[in-house]
PDB file as gemmi writes it, atoms N, CA and C in Angstrom:
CRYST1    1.000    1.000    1.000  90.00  90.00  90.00 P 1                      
ATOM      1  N   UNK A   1     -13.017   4.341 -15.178  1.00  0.00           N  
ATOM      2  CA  UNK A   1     -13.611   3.484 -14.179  1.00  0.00           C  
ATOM      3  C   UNK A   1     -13.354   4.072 -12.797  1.00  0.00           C  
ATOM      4  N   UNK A   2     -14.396   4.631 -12.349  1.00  0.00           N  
ATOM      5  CA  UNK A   2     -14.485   5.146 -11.175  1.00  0.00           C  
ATOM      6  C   UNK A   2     -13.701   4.107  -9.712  1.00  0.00           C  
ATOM      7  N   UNK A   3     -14.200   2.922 -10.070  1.00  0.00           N  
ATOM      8  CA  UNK A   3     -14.114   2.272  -8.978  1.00  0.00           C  
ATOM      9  C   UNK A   3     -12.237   2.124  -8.915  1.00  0.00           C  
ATOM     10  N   UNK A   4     -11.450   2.014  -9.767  1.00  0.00           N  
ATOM     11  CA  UNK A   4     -10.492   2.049  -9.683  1.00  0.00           C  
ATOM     12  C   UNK A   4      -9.903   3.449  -9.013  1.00  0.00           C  
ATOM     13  N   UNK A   5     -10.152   3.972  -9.398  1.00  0.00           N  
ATOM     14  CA  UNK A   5     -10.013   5.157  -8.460  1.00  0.00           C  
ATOM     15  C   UNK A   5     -10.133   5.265  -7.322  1.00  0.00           C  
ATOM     16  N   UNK A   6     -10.753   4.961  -6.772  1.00  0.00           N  
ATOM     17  CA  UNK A   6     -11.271   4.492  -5.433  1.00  0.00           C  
ATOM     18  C   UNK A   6     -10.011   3.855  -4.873  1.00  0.00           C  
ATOM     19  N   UNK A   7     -10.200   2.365  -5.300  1.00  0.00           N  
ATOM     20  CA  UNK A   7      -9.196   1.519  -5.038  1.00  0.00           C  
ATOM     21  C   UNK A   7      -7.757   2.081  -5.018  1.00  0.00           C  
ATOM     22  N   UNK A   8      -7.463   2.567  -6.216  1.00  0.00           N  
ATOM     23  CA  UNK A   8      -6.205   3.072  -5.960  1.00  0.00           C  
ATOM     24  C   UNK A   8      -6.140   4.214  -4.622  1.00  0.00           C  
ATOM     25  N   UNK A   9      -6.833   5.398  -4.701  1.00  0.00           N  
ATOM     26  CA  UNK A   9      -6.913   6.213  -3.299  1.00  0.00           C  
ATOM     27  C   UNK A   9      -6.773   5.820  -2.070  1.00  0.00           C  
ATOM     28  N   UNK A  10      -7.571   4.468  -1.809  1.00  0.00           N  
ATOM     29  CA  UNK A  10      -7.323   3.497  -0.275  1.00  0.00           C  
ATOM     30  C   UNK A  10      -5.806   2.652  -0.557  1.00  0.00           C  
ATOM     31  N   UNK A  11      -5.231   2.483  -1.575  1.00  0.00           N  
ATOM     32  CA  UNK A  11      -4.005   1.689  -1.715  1.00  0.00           C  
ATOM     33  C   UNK A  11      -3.248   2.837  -1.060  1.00  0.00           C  
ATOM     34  N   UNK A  12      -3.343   4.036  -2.049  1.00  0.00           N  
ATOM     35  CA  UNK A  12      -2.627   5.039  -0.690  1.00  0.00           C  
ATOM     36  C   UNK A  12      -2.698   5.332   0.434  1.00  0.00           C  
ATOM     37  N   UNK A  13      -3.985   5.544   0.806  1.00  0.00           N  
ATOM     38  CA  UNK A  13      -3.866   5.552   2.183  1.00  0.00           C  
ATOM     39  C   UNK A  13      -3.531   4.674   2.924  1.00  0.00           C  
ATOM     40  N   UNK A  14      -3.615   3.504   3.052  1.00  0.00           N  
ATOM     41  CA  UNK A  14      -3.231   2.459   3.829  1.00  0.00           C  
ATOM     42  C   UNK A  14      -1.360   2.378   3.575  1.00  0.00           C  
ATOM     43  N   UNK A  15      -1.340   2.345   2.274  1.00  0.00           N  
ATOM     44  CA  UNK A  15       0.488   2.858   2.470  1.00  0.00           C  
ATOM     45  C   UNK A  15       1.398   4.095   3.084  1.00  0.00           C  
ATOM     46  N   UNK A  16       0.885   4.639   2.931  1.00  0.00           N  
ATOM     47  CA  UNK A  16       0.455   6.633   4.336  1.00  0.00           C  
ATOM     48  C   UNK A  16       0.403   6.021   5.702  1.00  0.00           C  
ATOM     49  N   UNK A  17      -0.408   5.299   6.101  1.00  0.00           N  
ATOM     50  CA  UNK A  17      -0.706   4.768   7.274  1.00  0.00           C  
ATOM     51  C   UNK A  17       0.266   4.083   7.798  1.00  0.00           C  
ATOM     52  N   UNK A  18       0.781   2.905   6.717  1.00  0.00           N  
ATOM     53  CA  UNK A  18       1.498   1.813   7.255  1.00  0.00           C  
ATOM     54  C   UNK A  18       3.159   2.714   7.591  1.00  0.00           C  
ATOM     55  N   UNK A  19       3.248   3.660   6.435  1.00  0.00           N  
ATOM     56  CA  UNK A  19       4.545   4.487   6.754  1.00  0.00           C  
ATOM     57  C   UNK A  19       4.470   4.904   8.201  1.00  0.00           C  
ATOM     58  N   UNK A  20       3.633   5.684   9.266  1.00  0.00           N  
ATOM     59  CA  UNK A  20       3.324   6.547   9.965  1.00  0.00           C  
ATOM     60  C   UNK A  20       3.677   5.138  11.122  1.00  0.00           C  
ATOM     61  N   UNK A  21       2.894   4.468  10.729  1.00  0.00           N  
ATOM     62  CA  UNK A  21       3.382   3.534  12.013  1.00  0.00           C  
ATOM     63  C   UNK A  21       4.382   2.897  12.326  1.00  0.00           C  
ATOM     64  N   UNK A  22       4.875   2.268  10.749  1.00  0.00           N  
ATOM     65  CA  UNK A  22       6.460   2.030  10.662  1.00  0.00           C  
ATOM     66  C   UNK A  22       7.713   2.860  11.906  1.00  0.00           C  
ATOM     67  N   UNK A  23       7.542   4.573  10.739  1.00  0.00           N  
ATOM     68  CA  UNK A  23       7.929   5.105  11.767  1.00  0.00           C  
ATOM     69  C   UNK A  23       8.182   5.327  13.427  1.00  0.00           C  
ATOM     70  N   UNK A  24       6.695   5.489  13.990  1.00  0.00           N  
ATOM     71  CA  UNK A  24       6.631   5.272  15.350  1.00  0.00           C  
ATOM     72  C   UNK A  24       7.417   4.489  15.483  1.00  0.00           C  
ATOM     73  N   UNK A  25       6.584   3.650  15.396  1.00  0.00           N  
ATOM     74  CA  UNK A  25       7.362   1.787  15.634  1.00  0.00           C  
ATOM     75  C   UNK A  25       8.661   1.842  16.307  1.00  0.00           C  
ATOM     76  N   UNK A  26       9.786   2.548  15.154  1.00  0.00           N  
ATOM     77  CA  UNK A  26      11.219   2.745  15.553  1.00  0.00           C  
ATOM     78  C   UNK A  26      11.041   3.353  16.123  1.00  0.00           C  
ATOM     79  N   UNK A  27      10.586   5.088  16.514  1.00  0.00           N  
ATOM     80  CA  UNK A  27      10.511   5.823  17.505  1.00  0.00           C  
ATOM     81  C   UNK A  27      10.684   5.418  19.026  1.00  0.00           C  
ATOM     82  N   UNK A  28       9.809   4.513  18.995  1.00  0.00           N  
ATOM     83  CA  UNK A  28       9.241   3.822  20.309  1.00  0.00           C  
ATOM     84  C   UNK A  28      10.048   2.477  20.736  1.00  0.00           C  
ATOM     85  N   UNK A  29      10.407   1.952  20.014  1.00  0.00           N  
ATOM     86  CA  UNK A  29      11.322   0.961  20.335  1.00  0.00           C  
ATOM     87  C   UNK A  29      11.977   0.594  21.435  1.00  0.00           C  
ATOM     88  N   UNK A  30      12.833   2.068  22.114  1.00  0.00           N  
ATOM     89  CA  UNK A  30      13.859   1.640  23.300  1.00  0.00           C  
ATOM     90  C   UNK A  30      13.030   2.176  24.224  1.00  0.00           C  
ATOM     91  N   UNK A  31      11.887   3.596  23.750  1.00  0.00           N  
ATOM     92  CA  UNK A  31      11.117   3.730  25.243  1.00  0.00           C  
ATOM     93  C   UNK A  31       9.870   2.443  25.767  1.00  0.00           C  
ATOM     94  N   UNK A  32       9.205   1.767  24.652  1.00  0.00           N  
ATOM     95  CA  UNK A  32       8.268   1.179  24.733  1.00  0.00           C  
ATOM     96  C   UNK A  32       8.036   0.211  23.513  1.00  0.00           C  
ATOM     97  N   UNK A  33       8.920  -0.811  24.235  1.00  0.00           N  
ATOM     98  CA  UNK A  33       8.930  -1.988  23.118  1.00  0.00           C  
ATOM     99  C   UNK A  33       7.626  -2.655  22.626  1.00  0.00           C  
ATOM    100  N   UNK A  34       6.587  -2.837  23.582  1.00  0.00           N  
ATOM    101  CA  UNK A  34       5.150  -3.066  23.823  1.00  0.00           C  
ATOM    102  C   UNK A  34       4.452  -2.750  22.618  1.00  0.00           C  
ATOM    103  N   UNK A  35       4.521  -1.478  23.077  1.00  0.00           N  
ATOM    104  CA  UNK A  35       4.044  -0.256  22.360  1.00  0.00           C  
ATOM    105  C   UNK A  35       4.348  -0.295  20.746  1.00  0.00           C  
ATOM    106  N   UNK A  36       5.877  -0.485  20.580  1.00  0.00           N  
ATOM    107  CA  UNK A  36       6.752  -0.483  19.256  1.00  0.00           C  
ATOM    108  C   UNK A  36       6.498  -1.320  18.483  1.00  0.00           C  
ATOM    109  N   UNK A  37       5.863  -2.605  19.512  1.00  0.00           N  
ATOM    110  CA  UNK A  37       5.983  -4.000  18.610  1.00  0.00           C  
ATOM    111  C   UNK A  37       4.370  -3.858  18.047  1.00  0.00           C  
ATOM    112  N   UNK A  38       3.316  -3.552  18.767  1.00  0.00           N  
ATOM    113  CA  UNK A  38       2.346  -3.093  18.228  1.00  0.00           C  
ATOM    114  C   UNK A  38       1.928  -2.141  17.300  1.00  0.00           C  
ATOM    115  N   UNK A  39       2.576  -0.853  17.210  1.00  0.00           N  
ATOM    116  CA  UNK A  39       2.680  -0.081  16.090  1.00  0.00           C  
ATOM    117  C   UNK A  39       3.636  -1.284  14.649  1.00  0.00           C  
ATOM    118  N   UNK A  40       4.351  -1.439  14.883  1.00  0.00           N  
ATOM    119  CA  UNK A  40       4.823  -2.414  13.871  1.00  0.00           C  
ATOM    120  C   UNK A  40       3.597  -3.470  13.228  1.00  0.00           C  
ATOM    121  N   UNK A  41       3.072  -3.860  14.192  1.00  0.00           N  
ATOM    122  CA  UNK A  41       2.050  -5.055  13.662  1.00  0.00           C  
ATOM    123  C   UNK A  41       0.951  -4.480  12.590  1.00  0.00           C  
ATOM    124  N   UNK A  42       0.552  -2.778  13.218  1.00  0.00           N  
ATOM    125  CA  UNK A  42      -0.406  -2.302  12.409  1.00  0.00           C  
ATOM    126  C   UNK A  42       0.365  -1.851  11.042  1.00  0.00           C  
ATOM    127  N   UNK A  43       1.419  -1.640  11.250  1.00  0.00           N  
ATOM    128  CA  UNK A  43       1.754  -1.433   9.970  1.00  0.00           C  
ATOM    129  C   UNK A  43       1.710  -2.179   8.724  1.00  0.00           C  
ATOM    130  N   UNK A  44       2.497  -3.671   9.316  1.00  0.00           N  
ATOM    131  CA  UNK A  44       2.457  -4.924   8.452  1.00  0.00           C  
ATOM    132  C   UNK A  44       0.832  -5.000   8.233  1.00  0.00           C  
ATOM    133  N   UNK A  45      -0.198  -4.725   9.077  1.00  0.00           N  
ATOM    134  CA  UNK A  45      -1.390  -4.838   8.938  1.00  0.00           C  
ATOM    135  C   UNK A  45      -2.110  -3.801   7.902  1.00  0.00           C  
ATOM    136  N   UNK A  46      -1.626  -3.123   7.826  1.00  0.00           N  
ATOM    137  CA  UNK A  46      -2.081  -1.925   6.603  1.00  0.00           C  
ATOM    138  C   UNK A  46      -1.925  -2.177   5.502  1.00  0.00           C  
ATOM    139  N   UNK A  47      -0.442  -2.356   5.169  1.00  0.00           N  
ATOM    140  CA  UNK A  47       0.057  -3.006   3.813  1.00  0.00           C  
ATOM    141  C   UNK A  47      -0.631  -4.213   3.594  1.00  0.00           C  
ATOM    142  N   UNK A  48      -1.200  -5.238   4.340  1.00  0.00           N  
ATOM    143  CA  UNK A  48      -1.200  -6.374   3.823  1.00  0.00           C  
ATOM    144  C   UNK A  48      -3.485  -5.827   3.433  1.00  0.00           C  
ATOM    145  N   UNK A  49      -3.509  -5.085   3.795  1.00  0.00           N  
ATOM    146  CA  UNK A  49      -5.006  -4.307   3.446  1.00  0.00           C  
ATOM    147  C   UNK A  49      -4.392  -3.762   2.143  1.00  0.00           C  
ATOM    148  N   UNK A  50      -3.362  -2.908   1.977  1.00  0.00           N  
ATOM    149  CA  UNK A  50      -3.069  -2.184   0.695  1.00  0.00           C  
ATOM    150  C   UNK A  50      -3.277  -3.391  -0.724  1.00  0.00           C  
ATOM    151  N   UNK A  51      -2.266  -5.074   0.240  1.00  0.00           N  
ATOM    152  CA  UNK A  51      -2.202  -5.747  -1.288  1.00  0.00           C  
ATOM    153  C   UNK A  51      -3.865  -6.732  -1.569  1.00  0.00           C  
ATOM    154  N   UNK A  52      -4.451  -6.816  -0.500  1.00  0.00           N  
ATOM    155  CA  UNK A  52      -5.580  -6.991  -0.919  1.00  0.00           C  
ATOM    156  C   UNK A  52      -6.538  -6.082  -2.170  1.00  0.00           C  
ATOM    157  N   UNK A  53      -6.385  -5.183  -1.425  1.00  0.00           N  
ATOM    158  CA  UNK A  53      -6.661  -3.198  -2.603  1.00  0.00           C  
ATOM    159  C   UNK A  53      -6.527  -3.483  -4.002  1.00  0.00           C  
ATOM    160  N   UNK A  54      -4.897  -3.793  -4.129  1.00  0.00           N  
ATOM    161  CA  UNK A  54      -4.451  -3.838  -5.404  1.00  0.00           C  
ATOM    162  C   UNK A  54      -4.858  -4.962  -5.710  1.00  0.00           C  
ATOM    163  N   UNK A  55      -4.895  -6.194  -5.063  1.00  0.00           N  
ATOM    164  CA  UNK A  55      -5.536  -7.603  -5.823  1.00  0.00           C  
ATOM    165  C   UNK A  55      -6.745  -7.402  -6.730  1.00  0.00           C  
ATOM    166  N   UNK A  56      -7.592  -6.659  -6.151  1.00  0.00           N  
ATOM    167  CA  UNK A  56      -8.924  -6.203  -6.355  1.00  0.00           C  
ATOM    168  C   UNK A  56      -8.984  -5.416  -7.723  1.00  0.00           C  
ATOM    169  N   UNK A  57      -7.928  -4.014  -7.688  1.00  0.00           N  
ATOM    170  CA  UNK A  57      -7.841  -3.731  -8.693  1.00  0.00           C  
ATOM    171  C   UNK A  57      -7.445  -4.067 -10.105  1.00  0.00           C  
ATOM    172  N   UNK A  58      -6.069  -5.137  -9.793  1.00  0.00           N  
ATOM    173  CA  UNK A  58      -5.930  -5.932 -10.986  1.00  0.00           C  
ATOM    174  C   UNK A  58      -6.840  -6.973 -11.396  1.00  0.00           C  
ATOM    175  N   UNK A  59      -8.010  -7.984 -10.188  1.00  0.00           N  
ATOM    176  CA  UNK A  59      -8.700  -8.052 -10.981  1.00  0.00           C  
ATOM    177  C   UNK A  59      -9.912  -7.734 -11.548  1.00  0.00           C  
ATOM    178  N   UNK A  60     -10.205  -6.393 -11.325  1.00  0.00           N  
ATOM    179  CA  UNK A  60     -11.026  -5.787 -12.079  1.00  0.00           C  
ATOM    180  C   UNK A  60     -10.844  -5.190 -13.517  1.00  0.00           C  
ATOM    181  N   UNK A  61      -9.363  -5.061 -13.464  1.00  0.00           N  
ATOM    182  CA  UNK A  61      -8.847  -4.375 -14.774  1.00  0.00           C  
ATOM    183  C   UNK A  61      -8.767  -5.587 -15.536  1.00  0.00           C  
ATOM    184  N   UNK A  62      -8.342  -6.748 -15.248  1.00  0.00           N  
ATOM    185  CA  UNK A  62      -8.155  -8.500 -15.917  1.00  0.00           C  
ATOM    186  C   UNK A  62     -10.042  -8.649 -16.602  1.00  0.00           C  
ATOM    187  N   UNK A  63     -10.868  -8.101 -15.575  1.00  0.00           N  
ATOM    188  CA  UNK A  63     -12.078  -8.447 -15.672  1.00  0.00           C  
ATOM    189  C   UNK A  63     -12.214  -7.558 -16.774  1.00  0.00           C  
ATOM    190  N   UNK A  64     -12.366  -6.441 -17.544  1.00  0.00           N  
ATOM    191  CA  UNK A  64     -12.521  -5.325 -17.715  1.00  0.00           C  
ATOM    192  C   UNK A  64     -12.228  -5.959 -19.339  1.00  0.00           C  
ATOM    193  N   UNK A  65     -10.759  -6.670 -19.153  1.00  0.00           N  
ATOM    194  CA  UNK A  65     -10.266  -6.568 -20.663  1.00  0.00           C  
ATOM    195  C   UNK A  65     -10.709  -8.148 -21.192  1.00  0.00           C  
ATOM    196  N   UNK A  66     -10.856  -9.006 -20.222  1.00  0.00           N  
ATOM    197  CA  UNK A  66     -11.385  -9.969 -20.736  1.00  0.00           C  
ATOM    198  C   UNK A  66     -13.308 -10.117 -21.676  1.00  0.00           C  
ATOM    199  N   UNK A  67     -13.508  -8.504 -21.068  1.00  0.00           N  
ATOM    200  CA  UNK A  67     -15.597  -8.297 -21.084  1.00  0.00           C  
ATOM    201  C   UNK A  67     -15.496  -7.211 -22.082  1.00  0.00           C  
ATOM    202  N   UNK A  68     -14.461  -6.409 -22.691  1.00  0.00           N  
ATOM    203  CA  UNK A  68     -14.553  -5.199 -23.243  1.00  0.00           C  
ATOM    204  C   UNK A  68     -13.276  -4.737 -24.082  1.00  0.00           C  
ATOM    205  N   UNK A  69     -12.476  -5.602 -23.787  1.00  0.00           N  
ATOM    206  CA  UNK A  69     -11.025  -5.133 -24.395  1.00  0.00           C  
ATOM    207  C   UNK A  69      -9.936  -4.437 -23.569  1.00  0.00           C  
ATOM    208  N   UNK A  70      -9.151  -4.093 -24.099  1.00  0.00           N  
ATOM    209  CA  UNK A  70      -8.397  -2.737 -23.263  1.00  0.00           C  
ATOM    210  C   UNK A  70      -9.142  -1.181 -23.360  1.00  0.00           C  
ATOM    211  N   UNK A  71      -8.706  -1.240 -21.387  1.00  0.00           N  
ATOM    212  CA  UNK A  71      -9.551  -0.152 -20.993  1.00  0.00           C  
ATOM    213  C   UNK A  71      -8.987   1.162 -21.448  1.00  0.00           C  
ATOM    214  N   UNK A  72      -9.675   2.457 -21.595  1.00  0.00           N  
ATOM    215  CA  UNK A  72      -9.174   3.387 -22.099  1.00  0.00           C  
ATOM    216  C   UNK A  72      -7.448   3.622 -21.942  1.00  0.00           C  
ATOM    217  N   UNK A  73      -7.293   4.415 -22.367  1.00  0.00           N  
ATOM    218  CA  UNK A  73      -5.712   4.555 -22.559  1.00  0.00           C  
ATOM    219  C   UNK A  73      -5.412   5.861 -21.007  1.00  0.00           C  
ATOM    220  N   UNK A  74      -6.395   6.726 -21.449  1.00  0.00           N  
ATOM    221  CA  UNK A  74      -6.272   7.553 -20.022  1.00  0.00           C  
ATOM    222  C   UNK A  74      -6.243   6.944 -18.885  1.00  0.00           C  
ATOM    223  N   UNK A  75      -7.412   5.915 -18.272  1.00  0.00           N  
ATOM    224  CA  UNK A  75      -7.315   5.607 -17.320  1.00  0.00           C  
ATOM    225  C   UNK A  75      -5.911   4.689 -16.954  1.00  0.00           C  
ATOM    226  N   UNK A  76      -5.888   3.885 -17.760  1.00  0.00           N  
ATOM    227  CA  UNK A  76      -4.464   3.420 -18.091  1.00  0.00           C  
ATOM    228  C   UNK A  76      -3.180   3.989 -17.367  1.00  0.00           C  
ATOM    229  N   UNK A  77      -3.176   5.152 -18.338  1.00  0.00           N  
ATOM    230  CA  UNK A  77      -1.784   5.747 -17.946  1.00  0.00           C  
ATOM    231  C   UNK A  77      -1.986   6.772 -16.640  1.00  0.00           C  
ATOM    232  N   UNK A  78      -3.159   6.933 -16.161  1.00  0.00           N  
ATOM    233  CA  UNK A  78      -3.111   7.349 -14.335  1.00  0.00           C  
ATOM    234  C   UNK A  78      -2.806   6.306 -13.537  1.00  0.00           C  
ATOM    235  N   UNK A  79      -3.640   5.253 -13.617  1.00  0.00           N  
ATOM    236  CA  UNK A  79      -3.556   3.754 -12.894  1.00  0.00           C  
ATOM    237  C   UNK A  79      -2.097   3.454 -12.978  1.00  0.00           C  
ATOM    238  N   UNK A  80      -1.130   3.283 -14.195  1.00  0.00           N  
ATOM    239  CA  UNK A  80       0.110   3.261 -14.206  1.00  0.00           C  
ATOM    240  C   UNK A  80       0.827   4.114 -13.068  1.00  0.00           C  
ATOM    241  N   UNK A  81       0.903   5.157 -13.369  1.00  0.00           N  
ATOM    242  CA  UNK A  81       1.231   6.487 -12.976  1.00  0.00           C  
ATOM    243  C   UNK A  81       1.403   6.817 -11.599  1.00  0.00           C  
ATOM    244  N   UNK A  82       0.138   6.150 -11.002  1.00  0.00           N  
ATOM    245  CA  UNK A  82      -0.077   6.093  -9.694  1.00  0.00           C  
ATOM    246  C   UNK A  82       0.176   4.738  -8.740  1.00  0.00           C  
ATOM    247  N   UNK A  83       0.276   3.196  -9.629  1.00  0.00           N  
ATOM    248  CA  UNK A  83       1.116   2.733  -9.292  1.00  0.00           C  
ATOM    249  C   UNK A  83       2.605   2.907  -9.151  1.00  0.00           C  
ATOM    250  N   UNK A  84       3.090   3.486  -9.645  1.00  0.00           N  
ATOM    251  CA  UNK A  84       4.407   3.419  -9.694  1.00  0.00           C  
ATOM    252  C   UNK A  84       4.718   4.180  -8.232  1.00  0.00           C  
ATOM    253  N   UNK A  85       3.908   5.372  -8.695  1.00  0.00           N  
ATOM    254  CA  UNK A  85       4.217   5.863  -7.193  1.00  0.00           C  
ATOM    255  C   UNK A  85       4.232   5.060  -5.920  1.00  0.00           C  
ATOM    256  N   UNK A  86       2.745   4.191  -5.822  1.00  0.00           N  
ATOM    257  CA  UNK A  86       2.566   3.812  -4.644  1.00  0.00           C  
ATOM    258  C   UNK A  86       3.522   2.291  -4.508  1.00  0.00           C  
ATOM    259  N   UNK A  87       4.369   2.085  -5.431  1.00  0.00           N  
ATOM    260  CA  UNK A  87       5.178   0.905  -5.575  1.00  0.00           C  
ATOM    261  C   UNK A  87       6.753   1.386  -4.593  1.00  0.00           C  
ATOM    262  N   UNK A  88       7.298   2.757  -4.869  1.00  0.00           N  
ATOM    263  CA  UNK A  88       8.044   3.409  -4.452  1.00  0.00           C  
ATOM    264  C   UNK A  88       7.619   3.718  -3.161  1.00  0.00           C  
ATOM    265  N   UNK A  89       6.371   4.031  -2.588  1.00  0.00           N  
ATOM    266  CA  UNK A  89       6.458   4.441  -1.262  1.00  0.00           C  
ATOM    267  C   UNK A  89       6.304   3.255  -0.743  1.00  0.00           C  
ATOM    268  N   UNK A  90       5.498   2.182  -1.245  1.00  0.00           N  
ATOM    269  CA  UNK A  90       5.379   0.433  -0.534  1.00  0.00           C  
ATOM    270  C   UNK A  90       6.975   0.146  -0.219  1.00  0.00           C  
ATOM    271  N   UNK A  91       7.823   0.796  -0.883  1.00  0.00           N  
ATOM    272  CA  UNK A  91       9.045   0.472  -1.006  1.00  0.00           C  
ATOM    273  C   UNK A  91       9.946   0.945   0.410  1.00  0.00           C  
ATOM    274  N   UNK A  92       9.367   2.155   0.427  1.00  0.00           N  
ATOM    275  CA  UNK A  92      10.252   2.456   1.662  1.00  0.00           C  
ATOM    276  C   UNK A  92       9.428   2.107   3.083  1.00  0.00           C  
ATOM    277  N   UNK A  93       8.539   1.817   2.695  1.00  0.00           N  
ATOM    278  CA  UNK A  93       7.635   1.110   4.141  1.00  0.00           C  
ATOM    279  C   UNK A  93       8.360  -0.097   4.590  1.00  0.00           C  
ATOM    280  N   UNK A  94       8.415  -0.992   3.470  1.00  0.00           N  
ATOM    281  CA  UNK A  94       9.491  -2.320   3.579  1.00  0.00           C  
ATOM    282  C   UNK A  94      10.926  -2.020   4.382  1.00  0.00           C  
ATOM    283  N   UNK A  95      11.026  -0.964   3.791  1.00  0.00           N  
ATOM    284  CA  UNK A  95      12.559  -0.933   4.220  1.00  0.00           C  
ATOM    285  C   UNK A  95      12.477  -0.203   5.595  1.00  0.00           C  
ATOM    286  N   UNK A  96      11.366   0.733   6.407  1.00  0.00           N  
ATOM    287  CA  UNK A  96      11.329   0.957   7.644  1.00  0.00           C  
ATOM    288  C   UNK A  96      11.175  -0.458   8.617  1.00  0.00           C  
ATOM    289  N   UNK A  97      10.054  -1.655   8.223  1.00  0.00           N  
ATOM    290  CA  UNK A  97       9.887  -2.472   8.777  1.00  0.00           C  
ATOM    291  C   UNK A  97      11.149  -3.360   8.767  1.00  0.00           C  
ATOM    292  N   UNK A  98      12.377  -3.694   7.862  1.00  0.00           N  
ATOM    293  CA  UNK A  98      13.155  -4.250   7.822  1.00  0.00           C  
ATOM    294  C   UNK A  98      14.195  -3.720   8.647  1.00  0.00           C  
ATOM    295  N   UNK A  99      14.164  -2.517   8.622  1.00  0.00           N  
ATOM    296  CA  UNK A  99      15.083  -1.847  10.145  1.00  0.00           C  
ATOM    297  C   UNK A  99      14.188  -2.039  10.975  1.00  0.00           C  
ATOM    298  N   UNK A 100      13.118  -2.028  11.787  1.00  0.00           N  
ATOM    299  CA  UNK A 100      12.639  -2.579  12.614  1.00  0.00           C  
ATOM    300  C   UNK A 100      12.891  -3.704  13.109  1.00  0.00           C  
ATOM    301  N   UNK A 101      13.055  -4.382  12.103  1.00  0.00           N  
ATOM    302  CA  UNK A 101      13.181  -6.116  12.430  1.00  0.00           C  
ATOM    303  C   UNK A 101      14.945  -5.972  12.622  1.00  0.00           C  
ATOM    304  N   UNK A 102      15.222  -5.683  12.361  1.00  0.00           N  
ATOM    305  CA  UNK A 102      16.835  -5.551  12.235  1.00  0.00           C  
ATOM    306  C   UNK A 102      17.540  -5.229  13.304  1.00  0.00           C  
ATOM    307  N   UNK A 103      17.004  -4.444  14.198  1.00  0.00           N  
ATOM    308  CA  UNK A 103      17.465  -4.013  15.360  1.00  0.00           C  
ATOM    309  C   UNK A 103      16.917  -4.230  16.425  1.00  0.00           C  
TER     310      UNK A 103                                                      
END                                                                             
């Protein structure tokens, strides 16, 4: 299923994104709090685009098995595969924004 593919590709990017700004974010902090607090917002704003992404994808895959069964086993175990990953980097995005908030 193509379209999952898709979906998953923009789940990354928007988690890529939200990292990048995270970052700044702290960067900028003591020179330009303004600035910092706004890079922060886009970040939380990316991720919360990422879990829309994934909403989408699970329910298309829910849709998929309720109209056809379980979907191939390949696509399966990429979709897995590549969640996991993007579960681990969602992971450390959290934890940049939580030092953000923290300090």
């Amino acid at each position: 299923m193509k379209i999952i593919q898709y979906l998953s590709d923009k789940m990354q990017e928007e988690i890529h994104d939200a990292h990048e700004y995270a970052e700044k974010a702290l960067e900028m902090r003591d020179s330009d709090k303004t600035l910092a607090d706004n890079l922060f917002e886009l970040s939380t704003e990316e991720m919360r685009h990422m879990q829309i992404l994934h909403a989408q994808a699970e329910r298309i895959i829910a849709q998929y098995r309720k109209e056809k069964g379980e979907p191939p086993a390949a696509m399966l175990a990429v979709y897995d595969y590549l969640h996991k990953k993007q579960i681990e980097a969602a992971g450390e995005v959290k934890a940049l924004q939580a030092l953000y908030k923290e300090i």
